[in-house]
PDB file with one MODEL, atoms N, CA, C and O in Angstrom:
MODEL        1
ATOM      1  N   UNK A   1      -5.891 -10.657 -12.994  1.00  0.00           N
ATOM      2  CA  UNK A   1      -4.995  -9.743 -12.300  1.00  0.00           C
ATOM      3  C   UNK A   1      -3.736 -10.502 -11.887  1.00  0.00           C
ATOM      4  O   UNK A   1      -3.820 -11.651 -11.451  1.00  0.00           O
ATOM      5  N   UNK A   2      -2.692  -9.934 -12.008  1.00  0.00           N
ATOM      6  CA  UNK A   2      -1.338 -10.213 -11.131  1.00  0.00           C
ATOM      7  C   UNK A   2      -1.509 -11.096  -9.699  1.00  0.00           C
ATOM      8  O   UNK A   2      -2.584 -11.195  -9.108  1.00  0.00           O
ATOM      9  N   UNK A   3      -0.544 -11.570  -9.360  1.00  0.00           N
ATOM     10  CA  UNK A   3      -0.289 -11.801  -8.114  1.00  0.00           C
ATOM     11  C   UNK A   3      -0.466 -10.640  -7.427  1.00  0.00           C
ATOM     12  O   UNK A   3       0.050  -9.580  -7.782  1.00  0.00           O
ATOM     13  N   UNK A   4      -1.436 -10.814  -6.089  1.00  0.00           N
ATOM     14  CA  UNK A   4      -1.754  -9.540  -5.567  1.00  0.00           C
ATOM     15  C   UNK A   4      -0.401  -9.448  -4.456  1.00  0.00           C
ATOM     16  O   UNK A   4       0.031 -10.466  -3.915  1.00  0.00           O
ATOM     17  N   UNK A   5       0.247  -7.945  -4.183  1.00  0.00           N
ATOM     18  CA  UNK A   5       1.640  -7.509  -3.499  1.00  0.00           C
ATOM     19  C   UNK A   5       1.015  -8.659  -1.752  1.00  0.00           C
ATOM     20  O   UNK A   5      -0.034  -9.176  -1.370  1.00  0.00           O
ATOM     21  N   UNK A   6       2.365  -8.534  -1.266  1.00  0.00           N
ATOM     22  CA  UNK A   6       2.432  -9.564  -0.094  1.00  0.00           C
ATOM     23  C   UNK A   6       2.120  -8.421   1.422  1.00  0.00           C
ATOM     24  O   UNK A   6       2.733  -7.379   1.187  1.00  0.00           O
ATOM     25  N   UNK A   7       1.601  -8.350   2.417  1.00  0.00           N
ATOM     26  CA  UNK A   7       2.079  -7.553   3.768  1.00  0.00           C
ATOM     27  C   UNK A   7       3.749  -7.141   3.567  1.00  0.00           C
ATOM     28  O   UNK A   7       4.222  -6.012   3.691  1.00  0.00           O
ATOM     29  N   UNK A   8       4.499  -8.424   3.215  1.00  0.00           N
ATOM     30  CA  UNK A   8       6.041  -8.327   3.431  1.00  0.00           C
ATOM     31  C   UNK A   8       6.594  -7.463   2.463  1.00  0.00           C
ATOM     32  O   UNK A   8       7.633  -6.839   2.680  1.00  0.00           O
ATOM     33  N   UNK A   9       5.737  -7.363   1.029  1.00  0.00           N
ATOM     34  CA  UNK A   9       6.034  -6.466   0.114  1.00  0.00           C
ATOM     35  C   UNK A   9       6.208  -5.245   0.484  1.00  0.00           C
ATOM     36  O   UNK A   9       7.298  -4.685   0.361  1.00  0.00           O
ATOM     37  N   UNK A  10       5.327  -4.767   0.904  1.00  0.00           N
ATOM     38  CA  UNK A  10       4.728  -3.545   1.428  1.00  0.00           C
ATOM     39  C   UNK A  10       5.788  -2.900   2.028  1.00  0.00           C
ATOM     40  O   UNK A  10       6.581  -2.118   1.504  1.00  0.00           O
ATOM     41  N   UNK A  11       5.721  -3.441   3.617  1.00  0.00           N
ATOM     42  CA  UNK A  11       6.590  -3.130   4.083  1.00  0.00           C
ATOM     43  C   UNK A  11       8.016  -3.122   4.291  1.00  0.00           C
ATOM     44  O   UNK A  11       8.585  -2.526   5.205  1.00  0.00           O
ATOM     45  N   UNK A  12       8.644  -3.921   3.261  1.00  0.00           N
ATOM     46  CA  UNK A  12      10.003  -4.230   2.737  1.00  0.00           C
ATOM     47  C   UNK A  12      10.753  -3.896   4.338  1.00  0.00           C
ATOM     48  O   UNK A  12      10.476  -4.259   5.481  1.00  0.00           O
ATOM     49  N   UNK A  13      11.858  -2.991   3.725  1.00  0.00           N
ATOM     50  CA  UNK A  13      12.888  -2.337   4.944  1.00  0.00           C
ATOM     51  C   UNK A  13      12.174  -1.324   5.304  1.00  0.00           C
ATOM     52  O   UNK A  13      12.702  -0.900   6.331  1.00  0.00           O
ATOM     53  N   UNK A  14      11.123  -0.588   5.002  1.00  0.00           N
ATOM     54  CA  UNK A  14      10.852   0.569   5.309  1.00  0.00           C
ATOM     55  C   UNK A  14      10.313   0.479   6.878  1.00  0.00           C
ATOM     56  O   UNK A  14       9.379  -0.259   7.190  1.00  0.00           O
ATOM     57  N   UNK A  15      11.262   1.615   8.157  1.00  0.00           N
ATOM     58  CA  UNK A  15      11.162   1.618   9.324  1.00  0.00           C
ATOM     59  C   UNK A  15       9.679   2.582  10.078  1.00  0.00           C
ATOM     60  O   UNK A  15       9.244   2.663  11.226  1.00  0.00           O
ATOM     61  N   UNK A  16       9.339   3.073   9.002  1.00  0.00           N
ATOM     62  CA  UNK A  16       7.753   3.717   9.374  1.00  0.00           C
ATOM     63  C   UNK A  16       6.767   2.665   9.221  1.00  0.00           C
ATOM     64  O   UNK A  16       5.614   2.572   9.642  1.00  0.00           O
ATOM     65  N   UNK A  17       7.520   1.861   8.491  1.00  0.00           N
ATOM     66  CA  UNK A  17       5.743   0.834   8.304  1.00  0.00           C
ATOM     67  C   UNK A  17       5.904  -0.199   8.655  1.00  0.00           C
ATOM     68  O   UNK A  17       5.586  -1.040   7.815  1.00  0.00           O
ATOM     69  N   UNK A  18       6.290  -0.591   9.600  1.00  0.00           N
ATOM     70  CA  UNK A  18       7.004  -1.742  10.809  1.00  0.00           C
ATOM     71  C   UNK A  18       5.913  -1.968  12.130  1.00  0.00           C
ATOM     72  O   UNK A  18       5.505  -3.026  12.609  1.00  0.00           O
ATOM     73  N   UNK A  19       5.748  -1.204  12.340  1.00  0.00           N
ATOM     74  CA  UNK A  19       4.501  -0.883  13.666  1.00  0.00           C
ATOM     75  C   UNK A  19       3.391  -1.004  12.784  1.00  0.00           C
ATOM     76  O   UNK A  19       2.618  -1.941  12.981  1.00  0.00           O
ATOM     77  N   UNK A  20       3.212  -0.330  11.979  1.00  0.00           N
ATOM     78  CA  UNK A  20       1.358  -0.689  11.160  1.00  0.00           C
ATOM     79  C   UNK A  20       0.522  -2.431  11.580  1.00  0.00           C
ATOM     80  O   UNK A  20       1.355  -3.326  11.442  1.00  0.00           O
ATOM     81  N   UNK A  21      -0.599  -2.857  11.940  1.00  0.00           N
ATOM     82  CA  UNK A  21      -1.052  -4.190  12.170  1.00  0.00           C
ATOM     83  C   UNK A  21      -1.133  -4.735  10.576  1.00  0.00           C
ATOM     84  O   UNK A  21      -1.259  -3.931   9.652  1.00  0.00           O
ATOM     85  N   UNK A  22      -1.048  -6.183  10.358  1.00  0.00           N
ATOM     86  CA  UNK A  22      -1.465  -6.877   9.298  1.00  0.00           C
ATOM     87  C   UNK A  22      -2.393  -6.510   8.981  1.00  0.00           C
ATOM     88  O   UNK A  22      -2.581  -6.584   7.767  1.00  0.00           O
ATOM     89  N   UNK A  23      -3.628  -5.848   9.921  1.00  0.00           N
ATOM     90  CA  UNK A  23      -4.608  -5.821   9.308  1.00  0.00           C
ATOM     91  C   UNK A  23      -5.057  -4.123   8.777  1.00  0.00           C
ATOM     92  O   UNK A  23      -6.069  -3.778   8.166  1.00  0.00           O
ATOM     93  N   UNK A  24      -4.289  -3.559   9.101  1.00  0.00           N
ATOM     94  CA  UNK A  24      -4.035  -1.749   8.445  1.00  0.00           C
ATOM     95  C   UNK A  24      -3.391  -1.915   7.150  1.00  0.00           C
ATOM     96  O   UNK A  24      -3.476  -1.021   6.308  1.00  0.00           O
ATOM     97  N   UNK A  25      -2.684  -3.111   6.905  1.00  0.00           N
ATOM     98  CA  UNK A  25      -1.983  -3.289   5.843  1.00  0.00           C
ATOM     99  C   UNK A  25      -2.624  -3.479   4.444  1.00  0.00           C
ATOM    100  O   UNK A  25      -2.704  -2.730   3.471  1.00  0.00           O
ATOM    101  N   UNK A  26      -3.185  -5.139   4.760  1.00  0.00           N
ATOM    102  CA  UNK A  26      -4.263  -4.982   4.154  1.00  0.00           C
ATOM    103  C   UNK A  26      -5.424  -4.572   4.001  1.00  0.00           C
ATOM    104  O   UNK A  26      -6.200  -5.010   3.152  1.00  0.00           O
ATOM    105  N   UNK A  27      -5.662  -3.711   4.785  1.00  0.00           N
ATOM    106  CA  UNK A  27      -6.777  -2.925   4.046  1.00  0.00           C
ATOM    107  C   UNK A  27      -6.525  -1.805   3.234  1.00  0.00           C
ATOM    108  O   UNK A  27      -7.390  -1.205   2.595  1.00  0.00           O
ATOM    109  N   UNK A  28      -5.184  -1.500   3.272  1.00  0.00           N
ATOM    110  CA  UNK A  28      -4.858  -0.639   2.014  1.00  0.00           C
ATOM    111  C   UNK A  28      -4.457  -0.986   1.395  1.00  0.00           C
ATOM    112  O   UNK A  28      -4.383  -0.217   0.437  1.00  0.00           O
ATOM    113  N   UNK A  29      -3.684  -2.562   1.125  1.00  0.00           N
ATOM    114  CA  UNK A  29      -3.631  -3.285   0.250  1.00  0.00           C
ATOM    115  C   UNK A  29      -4.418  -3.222  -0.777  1.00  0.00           C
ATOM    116  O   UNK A  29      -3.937  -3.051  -1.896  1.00  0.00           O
ATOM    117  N   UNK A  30      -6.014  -3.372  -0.548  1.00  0.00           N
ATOM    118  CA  UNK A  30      -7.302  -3.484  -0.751  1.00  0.00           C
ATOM    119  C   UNK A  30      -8.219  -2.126  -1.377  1.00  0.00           C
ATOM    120  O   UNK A  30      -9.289  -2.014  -1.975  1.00  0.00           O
ATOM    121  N   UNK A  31      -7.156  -1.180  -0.879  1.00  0.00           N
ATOM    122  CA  UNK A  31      -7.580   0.216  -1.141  1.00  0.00           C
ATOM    123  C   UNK A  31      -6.628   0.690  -2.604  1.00  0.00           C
ATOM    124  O   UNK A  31      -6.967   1.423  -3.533  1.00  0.00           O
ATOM    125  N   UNK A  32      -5.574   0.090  -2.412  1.00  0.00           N
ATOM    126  CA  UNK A  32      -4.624   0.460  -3.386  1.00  0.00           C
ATOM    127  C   UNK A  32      -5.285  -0.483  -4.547  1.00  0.00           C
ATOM    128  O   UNK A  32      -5.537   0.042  -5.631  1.00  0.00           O
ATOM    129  N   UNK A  33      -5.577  -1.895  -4.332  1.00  0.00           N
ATOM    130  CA  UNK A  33      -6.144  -2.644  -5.682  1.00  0.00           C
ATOM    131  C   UNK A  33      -6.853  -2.301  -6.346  1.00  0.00           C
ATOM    132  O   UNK A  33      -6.685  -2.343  -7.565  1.00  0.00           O
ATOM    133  N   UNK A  34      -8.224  -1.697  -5.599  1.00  0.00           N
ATOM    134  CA  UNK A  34      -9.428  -0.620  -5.851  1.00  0.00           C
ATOM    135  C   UNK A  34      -8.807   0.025  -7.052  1.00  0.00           C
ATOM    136  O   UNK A  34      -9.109  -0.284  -8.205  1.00  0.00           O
ATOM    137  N   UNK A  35      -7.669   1.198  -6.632  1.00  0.00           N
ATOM    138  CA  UNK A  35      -7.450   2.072  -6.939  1.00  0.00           C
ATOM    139  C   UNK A  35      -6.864   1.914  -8.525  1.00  0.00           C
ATOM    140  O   UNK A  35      -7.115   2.687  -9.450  1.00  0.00           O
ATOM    141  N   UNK A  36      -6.174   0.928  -8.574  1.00  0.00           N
ATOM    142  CA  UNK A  36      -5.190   0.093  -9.545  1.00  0.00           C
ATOM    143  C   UNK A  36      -6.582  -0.367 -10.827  1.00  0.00           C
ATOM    144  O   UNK A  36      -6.668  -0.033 -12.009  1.00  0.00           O
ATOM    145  N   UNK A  37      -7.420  -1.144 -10.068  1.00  0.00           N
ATOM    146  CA  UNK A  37      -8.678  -1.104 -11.002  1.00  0.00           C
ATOM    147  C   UNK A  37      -9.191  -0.437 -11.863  1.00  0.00           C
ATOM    148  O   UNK A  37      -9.286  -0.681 -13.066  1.00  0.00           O
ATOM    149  N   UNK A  38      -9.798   1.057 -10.867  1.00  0.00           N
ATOM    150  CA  UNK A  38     -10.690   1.579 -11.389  1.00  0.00           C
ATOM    151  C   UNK A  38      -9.358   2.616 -12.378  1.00  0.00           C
ATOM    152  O   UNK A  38      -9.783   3.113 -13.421  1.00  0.00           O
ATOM    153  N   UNK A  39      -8.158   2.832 -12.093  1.00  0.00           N
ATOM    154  CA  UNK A  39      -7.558   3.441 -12.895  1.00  0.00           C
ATOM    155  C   UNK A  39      -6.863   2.498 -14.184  1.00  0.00           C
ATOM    156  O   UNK A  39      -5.842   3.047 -14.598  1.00  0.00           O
ATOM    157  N   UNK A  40      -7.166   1.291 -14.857  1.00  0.00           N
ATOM    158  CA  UNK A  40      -7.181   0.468 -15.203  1.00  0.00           C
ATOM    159  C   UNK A  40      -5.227   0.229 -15.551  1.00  0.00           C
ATOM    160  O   UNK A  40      -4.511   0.257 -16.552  1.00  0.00           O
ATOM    161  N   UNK A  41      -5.118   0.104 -14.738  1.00  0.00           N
ATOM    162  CA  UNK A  41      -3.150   0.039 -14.825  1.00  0.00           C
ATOM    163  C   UNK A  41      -2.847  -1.285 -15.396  1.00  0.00           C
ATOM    164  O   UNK A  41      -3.606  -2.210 -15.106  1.00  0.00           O
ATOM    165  N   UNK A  42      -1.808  -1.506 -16.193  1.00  0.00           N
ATOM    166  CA  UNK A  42      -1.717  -2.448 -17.262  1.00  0.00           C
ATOM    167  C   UNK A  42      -0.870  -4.138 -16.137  1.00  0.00           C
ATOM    168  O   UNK A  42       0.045  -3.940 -15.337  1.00  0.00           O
ATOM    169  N   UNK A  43      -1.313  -5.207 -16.326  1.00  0.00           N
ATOM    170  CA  UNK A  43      -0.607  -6.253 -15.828  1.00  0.00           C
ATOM    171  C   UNK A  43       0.602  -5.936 -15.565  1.00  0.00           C
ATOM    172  O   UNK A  43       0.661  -5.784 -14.345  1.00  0.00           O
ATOM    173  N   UNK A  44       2.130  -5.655 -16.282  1.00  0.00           N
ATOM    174  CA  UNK A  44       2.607  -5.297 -16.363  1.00  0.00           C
ATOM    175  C   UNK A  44       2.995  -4.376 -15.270  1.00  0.00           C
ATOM    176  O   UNK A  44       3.878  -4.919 -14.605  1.00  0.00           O
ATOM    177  N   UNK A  45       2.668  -3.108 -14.779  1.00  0.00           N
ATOM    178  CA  UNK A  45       2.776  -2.171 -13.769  1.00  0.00           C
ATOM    179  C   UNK A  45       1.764  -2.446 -12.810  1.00  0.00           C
ATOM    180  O   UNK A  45       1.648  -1.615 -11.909  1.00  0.00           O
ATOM    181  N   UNK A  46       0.845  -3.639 -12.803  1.00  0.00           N
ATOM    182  CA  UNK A  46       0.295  -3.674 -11.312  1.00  0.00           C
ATOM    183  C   UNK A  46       0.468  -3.406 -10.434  1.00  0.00           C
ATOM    184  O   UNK A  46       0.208  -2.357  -9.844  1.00  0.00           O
ATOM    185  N   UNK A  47       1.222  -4.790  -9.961  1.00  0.00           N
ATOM    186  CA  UNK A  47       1.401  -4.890  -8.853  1.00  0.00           C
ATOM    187  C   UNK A  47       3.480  -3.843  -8.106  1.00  0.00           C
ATOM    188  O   UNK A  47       4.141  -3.820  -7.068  1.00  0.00           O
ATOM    189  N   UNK A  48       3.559  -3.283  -9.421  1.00  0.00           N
ATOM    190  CA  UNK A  48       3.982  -2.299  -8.489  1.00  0.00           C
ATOM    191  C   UNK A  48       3.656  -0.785  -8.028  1.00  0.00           C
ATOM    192  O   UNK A  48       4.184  -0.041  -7.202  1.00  0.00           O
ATOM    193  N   UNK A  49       2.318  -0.610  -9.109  1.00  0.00           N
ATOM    194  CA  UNK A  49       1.487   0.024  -8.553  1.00  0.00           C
ATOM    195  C   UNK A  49       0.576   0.026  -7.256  1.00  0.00           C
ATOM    196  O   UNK A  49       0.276   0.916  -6.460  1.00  0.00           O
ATOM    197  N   UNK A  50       0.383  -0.774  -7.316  1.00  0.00           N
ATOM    198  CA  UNK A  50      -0.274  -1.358  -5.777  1.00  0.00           C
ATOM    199  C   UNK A  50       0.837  -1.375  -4.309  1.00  0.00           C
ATOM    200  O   UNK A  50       0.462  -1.158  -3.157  1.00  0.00           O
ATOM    201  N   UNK A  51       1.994  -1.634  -4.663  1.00  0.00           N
ATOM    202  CA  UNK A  51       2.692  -1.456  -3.965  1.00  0.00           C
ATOM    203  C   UNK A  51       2.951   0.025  -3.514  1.00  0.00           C
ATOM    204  O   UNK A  51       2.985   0.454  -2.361  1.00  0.00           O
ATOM    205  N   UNK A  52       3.113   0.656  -4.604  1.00  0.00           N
ATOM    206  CA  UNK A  52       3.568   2.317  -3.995  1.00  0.00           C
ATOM    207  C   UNK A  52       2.405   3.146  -3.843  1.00  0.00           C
ATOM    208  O   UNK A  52       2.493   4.288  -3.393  1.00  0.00           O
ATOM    209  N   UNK A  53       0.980   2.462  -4.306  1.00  0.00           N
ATOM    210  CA  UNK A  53       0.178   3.135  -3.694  1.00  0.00           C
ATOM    211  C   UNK A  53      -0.394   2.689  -2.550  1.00  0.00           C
ATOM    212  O   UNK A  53      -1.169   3.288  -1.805  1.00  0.00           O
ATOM    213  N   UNK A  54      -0.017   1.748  -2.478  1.00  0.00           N
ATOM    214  CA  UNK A  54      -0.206   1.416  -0.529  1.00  0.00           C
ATOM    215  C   UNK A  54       0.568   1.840   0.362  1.00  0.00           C
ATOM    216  O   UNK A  54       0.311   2.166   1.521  1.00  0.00           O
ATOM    217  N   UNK A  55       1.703   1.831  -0.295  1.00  0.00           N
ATOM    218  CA  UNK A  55       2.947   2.897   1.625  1.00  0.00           C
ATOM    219  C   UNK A  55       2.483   4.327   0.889  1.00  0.00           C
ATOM    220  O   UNK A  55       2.324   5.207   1.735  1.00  0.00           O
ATOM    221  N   UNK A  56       2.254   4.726  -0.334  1.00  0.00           N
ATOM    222  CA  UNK A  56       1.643   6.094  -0.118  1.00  0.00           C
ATOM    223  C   UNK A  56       0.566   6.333   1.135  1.00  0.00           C
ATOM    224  O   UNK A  56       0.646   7.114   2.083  1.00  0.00           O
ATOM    225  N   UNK A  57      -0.658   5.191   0.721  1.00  0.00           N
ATOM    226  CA  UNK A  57      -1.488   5.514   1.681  1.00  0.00           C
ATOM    227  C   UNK A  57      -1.043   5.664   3.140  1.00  0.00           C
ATOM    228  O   UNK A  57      -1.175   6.600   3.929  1.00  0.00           O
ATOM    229  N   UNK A  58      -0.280   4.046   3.299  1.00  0.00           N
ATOM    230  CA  UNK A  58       0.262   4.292   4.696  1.00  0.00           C
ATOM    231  C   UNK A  58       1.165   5.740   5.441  1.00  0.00           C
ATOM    232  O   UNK A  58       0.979   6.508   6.385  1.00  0.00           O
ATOM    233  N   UNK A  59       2.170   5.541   4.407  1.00  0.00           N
ATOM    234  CA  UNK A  59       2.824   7.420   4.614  1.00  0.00           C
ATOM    235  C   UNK A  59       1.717   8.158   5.333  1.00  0.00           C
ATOM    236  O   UNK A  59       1.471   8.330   6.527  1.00  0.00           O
ATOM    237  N   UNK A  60       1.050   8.587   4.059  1.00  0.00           N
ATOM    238  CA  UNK A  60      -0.049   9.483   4.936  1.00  0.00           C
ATOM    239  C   UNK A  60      -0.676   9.102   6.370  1.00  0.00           C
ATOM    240  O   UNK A  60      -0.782   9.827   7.360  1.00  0.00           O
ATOM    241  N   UNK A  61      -1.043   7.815   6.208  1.00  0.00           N
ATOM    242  CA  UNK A  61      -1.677   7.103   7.893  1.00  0.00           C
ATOM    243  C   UNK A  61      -0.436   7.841   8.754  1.00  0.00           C
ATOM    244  O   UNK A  61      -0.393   8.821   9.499  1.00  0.00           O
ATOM    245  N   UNK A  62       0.365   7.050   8.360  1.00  0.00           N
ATOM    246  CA  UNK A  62       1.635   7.374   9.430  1.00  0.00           C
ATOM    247  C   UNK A  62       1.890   8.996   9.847  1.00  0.00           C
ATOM    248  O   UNK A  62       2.213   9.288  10.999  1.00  0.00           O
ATOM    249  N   UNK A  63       1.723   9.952   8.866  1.00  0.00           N
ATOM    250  CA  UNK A  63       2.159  11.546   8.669  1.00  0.00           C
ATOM    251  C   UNK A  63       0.834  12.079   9.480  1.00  0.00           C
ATOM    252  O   UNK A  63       1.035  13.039  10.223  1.00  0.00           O
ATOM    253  N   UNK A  64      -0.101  11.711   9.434  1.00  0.00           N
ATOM    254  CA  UNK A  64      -1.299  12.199  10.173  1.00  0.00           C
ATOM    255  C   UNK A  64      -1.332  11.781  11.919  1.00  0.00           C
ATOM    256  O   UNK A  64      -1.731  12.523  12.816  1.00  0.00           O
ATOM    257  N   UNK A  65      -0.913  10.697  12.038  1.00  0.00           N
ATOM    258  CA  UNK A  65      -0.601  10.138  13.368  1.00  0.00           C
ATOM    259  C   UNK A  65       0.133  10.633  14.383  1.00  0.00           C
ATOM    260  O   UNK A  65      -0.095  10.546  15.589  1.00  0.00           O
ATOM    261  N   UNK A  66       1.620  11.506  13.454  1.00  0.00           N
ATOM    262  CA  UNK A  66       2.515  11.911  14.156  1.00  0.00           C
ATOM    263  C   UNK A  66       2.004  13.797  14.213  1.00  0.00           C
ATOM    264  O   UNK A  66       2.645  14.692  14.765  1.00  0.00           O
ATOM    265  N   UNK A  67       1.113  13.890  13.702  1.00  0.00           N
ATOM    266  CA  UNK A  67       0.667  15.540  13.738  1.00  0.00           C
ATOM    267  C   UNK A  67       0.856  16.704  12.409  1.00  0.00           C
ATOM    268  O   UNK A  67       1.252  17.862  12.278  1.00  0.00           O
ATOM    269  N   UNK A  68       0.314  15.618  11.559  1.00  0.00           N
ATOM    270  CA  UNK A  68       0.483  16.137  10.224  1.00  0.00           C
ATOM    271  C   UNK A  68       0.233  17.081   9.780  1.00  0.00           C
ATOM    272  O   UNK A  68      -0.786  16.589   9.295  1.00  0.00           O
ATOM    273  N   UNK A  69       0.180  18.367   9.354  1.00  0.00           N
ATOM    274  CA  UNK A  69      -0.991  19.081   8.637  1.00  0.00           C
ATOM    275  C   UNK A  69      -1.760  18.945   8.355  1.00  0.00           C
ATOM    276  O   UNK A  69      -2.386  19.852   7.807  1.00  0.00           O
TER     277      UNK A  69
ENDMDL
END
């Protein structure tokens, strides 16, 4: 596998995912790799798959927090 994405990746500039703990991070880090796996995504698009499916996840964390639908 790729270099697995960084906490700092993740959260780049983005101002919603600033407050999240290191450790909410990676665990969707962890959730997104899963995900990257079992959908067998090519070296190539890994790890920026992993990336946008982790602030996806977070998004949602975050969208549910504030009184989501």
């Amino acid at each position: 596998m790729a270099e697995t994405p960084t906490i700092v990746d993740v959260k780049s500039d983005y101002k919603i995912f600033q407050s999240f703990s290191d450790g909410h991070i990676t665990e969707r880090i962890n959730d997104a790799i899963a995900k990257a796996q079992h959908d067998q995504i090519s070296d190539d698009a890994l790890a920026r798959g992993i990336i946008s499916w982790t602030r996806h996840l977070l998004y949602t964390d975050w969208f549910m927090n504030y009184g989501g639908v």
